[in-house]
N, CA, C and O atoms as a Tripos MOL2 file, in Angstrom:
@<TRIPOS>MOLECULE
protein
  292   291    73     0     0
PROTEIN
NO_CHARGES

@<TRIPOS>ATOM
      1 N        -103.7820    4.3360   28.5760 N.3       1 UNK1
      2 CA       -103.8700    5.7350   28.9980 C.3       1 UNK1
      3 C        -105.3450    6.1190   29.1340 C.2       1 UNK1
      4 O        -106.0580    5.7630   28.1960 O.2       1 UNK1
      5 N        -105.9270    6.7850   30.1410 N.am      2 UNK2
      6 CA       -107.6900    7.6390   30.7760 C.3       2 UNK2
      7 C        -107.3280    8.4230   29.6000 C.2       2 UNK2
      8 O        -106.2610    8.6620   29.0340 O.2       2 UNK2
      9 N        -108.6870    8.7860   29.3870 N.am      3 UNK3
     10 CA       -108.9730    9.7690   29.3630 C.3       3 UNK3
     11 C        -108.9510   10.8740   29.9790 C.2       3 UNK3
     12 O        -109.0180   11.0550   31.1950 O.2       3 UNK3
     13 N        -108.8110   11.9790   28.7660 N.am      4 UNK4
     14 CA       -108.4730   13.0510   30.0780 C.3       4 UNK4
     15 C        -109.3040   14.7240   29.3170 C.2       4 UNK4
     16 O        -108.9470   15.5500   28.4780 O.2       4 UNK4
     17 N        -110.3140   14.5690   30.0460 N.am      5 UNK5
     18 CA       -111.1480   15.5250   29.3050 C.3       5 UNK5
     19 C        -111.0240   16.9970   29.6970 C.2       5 UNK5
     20 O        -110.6080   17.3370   30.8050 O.2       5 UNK5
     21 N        -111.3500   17.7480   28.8690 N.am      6 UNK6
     22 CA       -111.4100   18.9350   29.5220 C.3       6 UNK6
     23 C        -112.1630   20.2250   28.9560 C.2       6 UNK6
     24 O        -112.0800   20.3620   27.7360 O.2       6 UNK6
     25 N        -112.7460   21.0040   29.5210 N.am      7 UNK7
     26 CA       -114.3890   22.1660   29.0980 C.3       7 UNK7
     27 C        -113.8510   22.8760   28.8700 C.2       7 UNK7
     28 O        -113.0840   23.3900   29.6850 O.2       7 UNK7
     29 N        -113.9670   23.2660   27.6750 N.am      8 UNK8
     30 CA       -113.6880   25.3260   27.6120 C.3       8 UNK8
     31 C        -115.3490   26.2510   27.7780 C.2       8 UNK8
     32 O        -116.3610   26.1450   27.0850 O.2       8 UNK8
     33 N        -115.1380   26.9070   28.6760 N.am      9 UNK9
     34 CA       -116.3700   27.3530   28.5890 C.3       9 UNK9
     35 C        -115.9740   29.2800   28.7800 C.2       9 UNK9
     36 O        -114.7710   29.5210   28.8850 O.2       9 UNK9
     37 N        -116.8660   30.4240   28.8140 N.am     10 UNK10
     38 CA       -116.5140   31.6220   29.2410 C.3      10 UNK10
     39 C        -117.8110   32.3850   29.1690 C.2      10 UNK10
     40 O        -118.9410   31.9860   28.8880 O.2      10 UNK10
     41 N        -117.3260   33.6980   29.5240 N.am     11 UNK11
     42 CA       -118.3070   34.5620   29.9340 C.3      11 UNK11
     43 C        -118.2920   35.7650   30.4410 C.2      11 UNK11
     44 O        -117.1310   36.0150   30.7640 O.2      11 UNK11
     45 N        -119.1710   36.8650   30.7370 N.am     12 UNK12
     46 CA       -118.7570   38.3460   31.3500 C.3      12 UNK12
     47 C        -118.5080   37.6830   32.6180 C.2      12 UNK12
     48 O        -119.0890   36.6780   33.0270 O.2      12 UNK12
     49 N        -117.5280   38.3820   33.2420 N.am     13 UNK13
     50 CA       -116.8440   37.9370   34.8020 C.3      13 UNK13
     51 C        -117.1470   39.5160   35.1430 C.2      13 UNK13
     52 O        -117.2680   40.4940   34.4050 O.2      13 UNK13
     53 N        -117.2510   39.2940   37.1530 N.am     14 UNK14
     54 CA       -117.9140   40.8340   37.8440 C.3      14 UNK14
     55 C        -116.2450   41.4630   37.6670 C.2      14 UNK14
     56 O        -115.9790   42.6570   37.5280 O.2      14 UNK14
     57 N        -115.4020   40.5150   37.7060 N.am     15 UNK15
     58 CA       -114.0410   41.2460   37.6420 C.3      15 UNK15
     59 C        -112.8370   40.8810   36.6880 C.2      15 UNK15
     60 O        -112.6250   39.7010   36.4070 O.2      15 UNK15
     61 N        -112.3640   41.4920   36.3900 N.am     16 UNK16
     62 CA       -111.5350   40.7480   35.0130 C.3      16 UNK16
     63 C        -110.0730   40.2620   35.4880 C.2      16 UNK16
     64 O        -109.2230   40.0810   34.6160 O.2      16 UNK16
     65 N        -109.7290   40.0280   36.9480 N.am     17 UNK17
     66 CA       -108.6430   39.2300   37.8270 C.3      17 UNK17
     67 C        -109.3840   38.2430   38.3690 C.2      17 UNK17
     68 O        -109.0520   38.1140   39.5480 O.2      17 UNK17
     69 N        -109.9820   37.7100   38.1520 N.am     18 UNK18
     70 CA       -111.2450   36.8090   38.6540 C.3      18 UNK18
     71 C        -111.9500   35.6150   37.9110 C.2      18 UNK18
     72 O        -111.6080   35.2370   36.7900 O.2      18 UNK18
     73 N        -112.8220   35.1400   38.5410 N.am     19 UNK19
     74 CA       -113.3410   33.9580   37.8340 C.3      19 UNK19
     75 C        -114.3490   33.8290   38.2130 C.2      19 UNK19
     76 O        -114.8060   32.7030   38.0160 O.2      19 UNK19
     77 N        -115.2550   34.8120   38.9350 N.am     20 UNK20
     78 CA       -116.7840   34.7370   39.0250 C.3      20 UNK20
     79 C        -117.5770   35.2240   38.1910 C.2      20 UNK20
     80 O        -117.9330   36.3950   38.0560 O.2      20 UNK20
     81 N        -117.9340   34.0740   37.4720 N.am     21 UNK21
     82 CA       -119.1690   34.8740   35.9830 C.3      21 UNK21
     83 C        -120.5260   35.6650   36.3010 C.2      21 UNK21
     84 O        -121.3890   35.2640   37.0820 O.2      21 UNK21
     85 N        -120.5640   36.7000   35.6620 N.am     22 UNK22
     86 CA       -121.6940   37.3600   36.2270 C.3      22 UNK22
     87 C        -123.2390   36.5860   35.7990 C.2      22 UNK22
     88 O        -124.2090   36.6730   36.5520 O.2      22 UNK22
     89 N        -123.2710   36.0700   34.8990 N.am     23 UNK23
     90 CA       -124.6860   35.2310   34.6950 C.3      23 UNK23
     91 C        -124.3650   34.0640   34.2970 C.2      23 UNK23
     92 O        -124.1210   33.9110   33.1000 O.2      23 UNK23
     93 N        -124.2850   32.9410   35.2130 N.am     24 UNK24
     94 CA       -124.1530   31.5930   34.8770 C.3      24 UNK24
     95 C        -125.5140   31.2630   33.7290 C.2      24 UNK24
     96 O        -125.4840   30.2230   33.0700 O.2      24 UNK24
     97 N        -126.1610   31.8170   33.6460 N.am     25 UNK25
     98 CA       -127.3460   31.1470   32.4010 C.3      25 UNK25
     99 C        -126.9110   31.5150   31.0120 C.2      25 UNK25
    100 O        -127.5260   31.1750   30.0020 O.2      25 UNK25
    101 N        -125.4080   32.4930   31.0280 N.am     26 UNK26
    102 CA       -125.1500   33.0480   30.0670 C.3      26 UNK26
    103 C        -123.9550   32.7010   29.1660 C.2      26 UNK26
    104 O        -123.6540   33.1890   28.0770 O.2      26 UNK26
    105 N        -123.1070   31.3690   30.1580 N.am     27 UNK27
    106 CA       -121.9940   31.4250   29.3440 C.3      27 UNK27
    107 C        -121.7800   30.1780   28.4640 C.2      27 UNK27
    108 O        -122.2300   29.0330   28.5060 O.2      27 UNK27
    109 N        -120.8050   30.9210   27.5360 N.am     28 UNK28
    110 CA       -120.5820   30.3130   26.2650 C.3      28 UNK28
    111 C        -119.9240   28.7750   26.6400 C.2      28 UNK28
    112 O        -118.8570   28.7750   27.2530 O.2      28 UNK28
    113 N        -120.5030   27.5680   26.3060 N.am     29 UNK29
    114 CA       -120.0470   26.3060   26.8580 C.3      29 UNK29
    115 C        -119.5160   25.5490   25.4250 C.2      29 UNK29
    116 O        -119.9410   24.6450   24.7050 O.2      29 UNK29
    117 N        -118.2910   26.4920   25.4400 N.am     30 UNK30
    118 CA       -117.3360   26.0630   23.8190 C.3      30 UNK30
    119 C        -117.4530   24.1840   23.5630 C.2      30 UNK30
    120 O        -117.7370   23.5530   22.5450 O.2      30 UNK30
    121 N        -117.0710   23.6720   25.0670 N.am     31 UNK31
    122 CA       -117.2460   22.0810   24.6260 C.3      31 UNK31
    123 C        -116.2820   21.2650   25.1800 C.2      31 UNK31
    124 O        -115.4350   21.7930   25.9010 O.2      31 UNK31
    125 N        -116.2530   20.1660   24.9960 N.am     32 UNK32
    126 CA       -115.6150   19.2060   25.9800 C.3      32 UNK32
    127 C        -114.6370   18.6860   25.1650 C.2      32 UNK32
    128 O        -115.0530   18.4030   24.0420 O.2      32 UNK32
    129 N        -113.3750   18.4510   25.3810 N.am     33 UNK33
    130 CA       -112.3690   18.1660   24.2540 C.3      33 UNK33
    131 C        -111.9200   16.5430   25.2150 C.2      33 UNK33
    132 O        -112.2950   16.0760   26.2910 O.2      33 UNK33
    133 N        -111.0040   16.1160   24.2020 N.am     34 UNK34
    134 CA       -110.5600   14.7770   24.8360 C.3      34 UNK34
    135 C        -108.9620   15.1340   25.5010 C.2      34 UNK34
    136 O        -108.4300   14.5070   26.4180 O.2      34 UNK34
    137 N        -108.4400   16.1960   24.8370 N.am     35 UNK35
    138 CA       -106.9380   16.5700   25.5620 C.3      35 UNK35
    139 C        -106.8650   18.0490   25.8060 C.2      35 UNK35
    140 O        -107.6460   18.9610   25.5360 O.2      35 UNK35
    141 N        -105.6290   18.0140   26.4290 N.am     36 UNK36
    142 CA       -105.6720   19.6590   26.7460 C.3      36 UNK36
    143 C        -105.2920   20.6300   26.0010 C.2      36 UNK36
    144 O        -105.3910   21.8100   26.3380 O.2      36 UNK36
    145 N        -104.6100   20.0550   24.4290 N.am     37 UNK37
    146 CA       -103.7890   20.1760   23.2210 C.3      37 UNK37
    147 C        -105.3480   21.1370   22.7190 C.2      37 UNK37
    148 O        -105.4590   22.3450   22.9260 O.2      37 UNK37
    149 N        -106.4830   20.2350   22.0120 N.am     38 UNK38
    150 CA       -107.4240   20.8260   21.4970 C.3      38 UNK38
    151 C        -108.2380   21.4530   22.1430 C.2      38 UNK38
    152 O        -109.0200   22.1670   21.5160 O.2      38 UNK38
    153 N        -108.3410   21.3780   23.9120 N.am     39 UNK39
    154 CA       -109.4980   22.6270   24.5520 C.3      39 UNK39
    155 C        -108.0360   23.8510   24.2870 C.2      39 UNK39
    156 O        -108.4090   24.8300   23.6420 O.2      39 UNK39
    157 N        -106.8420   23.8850   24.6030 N.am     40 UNK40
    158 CA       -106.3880   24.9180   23.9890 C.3      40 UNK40
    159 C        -106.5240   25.5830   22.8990 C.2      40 UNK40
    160 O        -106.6210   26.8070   22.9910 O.2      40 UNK40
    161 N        -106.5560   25.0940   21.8950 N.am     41 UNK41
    162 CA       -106.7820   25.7690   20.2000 C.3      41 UNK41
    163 C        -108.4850   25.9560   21.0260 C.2      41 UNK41
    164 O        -108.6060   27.1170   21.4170 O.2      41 UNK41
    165 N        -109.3300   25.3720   21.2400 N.am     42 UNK42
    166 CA       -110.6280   26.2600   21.3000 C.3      42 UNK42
    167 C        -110.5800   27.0030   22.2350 C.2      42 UNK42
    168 O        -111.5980   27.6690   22.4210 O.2      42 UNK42
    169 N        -109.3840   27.2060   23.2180 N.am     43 UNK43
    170 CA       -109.8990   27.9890   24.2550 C.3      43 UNK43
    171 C        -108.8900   29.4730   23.3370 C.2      43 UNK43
    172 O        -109.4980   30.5410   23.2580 O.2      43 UNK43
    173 N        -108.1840   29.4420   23.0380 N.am     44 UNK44
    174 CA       -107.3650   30.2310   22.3790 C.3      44 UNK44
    175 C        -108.4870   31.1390   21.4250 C.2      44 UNK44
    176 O        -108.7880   32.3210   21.5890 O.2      44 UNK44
    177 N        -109.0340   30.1220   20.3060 N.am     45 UNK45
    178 CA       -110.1570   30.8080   19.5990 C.3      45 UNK45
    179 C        -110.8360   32.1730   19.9740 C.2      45 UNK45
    180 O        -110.7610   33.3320   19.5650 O.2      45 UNK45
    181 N        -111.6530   31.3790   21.1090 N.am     46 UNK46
    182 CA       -112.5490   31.9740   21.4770 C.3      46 UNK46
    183 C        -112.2530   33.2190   22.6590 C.2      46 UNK46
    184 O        -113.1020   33.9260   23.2020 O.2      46 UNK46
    185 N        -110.9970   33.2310   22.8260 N.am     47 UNK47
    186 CA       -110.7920   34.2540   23.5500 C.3      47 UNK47
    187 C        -109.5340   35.3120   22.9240 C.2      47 UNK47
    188 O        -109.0040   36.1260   23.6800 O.2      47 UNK47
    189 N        -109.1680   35.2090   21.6030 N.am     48 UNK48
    190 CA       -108.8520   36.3700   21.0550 C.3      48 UNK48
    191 C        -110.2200   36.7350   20.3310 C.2      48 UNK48
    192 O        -110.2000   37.8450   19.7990 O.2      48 UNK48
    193 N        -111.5710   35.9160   20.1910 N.am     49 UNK49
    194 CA       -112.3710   36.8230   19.5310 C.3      49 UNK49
    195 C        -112.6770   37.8690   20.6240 C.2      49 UNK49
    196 O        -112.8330   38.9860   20.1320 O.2      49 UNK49
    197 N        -112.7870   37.8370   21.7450 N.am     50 UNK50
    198 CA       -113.2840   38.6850   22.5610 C.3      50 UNK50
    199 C        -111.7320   39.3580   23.4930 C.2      50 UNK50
    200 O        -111.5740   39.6830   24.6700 O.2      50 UNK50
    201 N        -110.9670   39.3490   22.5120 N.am     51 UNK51
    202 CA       -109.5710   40.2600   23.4600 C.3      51 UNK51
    203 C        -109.7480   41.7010   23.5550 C.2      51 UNK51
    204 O        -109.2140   42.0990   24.5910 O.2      51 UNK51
    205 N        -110.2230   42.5360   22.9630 N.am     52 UNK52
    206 CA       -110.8990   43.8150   23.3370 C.3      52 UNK52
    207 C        -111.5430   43.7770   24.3910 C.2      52 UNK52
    208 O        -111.7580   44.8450   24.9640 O.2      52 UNK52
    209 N        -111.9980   42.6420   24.9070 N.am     53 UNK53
    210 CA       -113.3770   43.0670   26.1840 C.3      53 UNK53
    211 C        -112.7670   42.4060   27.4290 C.2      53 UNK53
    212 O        -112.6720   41.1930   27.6130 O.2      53 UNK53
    213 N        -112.4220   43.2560   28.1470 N.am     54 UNK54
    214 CA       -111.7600   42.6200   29.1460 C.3      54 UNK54
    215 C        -112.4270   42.1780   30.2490 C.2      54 UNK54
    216 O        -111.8070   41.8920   31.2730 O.2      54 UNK54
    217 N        -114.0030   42.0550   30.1430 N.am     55 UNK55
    218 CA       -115.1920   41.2850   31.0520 C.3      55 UNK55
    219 C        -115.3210   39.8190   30.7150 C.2      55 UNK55
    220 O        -115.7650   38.9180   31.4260 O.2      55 UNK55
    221 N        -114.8140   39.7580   29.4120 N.am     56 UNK56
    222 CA       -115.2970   38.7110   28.7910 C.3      56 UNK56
    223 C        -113.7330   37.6450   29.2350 C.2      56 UNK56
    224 O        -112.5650   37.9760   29.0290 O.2      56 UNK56
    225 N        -114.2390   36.3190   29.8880 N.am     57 UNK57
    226 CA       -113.0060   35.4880   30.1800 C.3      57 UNK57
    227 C        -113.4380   34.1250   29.7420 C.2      57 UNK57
    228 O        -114.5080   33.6450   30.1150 O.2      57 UNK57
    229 N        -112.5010   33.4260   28.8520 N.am     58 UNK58
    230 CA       -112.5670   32.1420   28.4670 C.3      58 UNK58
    231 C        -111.6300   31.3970   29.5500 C.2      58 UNK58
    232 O        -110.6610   31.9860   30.0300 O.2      58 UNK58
    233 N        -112.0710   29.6500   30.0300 N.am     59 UNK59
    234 CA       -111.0080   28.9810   30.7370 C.3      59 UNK59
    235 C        -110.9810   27.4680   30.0980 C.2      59 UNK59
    236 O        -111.8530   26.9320   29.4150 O.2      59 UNK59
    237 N        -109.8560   27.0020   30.4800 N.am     60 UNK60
    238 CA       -109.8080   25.6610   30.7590 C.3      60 UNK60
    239 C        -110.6780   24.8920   31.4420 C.2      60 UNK60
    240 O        -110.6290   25.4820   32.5210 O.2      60 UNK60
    241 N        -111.4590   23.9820   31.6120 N.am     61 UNK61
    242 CA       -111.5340   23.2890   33.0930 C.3      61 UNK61
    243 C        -111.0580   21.5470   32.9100 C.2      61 UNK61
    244 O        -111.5830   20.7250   32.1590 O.2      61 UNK61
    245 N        -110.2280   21.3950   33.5950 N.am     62 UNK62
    246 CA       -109.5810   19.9680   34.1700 C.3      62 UNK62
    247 C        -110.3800   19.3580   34.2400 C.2      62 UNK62
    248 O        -110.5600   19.2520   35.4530 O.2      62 UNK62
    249 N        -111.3070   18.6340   33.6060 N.am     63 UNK63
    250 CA       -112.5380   17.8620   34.1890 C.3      63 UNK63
    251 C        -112.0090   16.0850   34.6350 C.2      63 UNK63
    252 O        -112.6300   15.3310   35.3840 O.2      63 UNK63
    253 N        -110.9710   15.8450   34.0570 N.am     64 UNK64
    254 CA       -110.5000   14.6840   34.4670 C.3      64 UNK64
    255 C        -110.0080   15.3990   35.4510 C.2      64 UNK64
    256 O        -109.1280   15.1290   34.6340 O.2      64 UNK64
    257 N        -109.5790   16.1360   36.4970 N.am     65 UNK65
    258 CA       -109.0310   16.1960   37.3460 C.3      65 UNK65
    259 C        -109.8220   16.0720   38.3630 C.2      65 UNK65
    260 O        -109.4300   15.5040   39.3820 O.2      65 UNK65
    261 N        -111.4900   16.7610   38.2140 N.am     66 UNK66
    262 CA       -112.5580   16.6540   38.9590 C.3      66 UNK66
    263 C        -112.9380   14.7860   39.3200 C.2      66 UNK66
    264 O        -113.1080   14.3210   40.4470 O.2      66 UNK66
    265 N        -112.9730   14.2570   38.4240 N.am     67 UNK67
    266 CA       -113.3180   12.8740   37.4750 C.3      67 UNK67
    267 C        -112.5020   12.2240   39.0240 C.2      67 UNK67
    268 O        -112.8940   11.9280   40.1540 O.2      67 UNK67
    269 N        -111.2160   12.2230   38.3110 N.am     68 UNK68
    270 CA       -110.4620   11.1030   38.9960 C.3      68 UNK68
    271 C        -109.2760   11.5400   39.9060 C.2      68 UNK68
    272 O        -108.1760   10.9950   39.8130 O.2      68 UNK68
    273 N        -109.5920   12.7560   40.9790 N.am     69 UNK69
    274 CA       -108.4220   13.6120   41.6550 C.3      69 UNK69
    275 C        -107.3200   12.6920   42.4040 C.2      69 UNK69
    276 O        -106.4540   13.0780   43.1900 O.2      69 UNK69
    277 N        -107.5660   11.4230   41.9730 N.am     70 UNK70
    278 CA       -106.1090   10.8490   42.6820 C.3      70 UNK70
    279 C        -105.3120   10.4490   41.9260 C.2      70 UNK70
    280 O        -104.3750    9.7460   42.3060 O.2      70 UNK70
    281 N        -105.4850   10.7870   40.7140 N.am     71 UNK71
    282 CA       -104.2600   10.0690   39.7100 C.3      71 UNK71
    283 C        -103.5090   11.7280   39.4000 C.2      71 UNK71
    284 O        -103.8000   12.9090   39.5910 O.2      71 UNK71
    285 N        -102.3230   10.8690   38.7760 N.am     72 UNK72
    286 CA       -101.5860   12.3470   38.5570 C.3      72 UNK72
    287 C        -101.6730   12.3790   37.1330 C.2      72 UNK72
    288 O        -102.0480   11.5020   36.3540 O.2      72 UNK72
    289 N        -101.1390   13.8870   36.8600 N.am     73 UNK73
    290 CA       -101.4000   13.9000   34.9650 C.3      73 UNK73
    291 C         -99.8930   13.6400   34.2920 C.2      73 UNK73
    292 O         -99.7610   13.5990   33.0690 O.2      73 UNK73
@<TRIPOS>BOND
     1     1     2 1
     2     2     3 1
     3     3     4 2
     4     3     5 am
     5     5     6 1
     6     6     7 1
     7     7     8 2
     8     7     9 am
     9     9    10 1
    10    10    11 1
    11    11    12 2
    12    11    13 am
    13    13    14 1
    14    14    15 1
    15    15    16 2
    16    15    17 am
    17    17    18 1
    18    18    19 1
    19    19    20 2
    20    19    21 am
    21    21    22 1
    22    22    23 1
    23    23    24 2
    24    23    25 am
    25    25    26 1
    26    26    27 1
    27    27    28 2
    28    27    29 am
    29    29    30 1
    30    30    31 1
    31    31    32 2
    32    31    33 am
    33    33    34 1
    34    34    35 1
    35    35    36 2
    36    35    37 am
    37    37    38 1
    38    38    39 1
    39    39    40 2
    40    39    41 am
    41    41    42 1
    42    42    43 1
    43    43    44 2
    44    43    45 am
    45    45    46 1
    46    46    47 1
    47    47    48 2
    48    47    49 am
    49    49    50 1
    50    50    51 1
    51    51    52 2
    52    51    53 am
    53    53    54 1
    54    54    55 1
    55    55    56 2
    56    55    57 am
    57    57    58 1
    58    58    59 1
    59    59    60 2
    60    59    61 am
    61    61    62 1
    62    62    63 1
    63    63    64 2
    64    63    65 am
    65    65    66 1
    66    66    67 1
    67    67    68 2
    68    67    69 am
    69    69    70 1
    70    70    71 1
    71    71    72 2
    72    71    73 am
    73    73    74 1
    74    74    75 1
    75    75    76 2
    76    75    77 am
    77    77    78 1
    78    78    79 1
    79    79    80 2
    80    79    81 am
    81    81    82 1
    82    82    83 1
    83    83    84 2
    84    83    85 am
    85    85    86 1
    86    86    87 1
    87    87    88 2
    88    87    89 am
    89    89    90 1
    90    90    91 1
    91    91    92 2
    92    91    93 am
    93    93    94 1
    94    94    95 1
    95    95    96 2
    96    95    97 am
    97    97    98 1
    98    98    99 1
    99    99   100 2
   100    99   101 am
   101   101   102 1
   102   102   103 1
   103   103   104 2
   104   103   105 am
   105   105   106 1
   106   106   107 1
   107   107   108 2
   108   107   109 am
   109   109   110 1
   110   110   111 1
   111   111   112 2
   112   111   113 am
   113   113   114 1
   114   114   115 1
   115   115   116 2
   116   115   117 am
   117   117   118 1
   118   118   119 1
   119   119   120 2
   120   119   121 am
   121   121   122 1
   122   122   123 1
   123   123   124 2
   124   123   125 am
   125   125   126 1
   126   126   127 1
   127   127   128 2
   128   127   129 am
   129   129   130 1
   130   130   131 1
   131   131   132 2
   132   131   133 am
   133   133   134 1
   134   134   135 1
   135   135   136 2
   136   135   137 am
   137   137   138 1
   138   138   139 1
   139   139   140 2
   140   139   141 am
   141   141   142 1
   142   142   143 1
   143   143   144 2
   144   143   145 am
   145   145   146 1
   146   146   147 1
   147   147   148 2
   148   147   149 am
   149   149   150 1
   150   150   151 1
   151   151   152 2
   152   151   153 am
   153   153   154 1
   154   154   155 1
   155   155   156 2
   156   155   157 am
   157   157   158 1
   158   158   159 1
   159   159   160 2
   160   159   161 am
   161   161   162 1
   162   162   163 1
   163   163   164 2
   164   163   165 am
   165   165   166 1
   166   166   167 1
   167   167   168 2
   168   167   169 am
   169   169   170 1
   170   170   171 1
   171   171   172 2
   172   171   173 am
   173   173   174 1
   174   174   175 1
   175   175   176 2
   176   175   177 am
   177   177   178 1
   178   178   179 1
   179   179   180 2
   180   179   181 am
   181   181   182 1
   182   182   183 1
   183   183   184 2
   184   183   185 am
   185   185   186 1
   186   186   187 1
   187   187   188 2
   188   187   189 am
   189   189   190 1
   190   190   191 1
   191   191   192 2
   192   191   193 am
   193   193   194 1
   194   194   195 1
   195   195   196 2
   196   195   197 am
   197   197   198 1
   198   198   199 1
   199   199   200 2
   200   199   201 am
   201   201   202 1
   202   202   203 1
   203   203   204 2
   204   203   205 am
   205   205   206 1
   206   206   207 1
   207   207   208 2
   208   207   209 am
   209   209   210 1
   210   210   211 1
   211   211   212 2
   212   211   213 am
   213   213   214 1
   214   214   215 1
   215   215   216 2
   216   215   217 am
   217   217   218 1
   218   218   219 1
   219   219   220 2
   220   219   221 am
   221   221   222 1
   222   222   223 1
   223   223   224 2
   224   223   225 am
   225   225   226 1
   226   226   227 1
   227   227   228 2
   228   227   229 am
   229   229   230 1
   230   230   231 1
   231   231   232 2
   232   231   233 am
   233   233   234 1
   234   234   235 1
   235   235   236 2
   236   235   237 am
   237   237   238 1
   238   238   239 1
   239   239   240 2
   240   239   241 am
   241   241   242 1
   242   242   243 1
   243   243   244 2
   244   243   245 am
   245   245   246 1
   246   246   247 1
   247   247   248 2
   248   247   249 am
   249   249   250 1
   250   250   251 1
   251   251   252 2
   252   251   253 am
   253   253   254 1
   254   254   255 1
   255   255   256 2
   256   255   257 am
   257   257   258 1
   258   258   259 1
   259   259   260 2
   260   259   261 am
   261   261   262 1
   262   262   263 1
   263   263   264 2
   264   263   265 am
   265   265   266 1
   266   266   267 1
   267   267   268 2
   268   267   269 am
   269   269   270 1
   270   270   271 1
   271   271   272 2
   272   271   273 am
   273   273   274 1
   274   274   275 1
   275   275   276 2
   276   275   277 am
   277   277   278 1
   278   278   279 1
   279   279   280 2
   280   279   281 am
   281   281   282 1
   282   282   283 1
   283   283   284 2
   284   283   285 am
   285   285   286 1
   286   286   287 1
   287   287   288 2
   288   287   289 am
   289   289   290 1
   290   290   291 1
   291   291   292 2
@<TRIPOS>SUBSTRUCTURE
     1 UNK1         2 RESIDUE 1 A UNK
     2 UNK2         6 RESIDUE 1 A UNK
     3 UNK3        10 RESIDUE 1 A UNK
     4 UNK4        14 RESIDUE 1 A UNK
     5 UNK5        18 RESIDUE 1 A UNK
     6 UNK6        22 RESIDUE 1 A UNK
     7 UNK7        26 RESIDUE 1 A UNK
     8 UNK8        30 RESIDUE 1 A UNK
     9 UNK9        34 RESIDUE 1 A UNK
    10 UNK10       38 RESIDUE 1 A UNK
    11 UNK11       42 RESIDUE 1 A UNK
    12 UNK12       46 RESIDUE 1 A UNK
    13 UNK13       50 RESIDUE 1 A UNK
    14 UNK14       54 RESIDUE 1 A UNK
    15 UNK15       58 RESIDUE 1 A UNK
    16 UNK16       62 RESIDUE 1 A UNK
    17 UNK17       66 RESIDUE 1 A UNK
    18 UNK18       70 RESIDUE 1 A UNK
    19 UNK19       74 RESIDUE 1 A UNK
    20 UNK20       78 RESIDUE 1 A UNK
    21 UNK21       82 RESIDUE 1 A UNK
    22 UNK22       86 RESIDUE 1 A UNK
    23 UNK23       90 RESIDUE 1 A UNK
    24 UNK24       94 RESIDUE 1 A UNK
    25 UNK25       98 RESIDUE 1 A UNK
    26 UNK26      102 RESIDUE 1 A UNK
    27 UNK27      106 RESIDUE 1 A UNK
    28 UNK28      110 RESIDUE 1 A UNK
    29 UNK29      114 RESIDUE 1 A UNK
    30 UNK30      118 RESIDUE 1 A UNK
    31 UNK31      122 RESIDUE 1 A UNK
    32 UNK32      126 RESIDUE 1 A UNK
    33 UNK33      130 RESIDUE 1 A UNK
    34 UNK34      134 RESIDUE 1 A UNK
    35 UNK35      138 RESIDUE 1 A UNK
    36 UNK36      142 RESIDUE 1 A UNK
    37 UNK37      146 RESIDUE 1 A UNK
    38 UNK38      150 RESIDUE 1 A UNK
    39 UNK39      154 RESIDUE 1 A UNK
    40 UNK40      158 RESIDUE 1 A UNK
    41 UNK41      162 RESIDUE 1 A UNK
    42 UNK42      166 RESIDUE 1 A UNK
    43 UNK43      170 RESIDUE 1 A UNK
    44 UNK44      174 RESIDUE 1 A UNK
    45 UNK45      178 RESIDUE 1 A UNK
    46 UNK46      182 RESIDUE 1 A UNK
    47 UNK47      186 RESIDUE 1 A UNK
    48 UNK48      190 RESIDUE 1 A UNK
    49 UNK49      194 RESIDUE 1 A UNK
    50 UNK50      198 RESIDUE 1 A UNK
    51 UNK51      202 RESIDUE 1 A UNK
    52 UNK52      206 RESIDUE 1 A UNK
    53 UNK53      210 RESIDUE 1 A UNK
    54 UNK54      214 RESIDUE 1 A UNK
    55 UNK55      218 RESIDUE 1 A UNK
    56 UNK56      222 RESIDUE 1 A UNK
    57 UNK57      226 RESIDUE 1 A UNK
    58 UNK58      230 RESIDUE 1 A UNK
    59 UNK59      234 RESIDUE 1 A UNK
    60 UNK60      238 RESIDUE 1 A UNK
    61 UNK61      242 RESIDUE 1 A UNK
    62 UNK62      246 RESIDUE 1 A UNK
    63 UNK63      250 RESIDUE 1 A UNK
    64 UNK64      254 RESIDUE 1 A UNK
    65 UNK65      258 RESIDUE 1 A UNK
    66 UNK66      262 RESIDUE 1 A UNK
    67 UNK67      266 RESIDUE 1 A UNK
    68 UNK68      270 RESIDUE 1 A UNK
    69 UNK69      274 RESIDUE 1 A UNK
    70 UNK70      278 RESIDUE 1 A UNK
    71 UNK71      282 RESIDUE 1 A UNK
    72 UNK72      286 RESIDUE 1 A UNK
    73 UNK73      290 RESIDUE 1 A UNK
């Protein structure tokens, strides 16, 4: 079985239906996990600390999907 990595990263977004961060020099780069099991628990973390602020958006990113886009998951 690949590896199958994946980033939690977040940040103030210009819109909170959206996914354009307003200062890429600014966002929080939680870290690179090996499954999608544990960037969940950190992506989870880090985005009920900031559930009051609805600028503030934590994500997933698929980075094995970037990696190797012809295999399936």
């Amino acid at each position: 079985m690949s590896q199958k990595l994946h980033l939690v990263m977040g940040g103030r977004v210009k819109d909170p239906r959206g996914h354009e961060f307003e200062d890429l020099k600014a966002l929080d780069i939680v870290g690179v996990f090996p499954d999608f099991s544990s960037a969940e628990n950190a992506w989870r973390s880090k985005a009920q600390q900031t559930v009051d602020d609805a600028e503030m958006k934590y994500v997933v990113v698929h980075l094995h999907r970037l990696l190797e886009p012809d295999l399936n998951d």
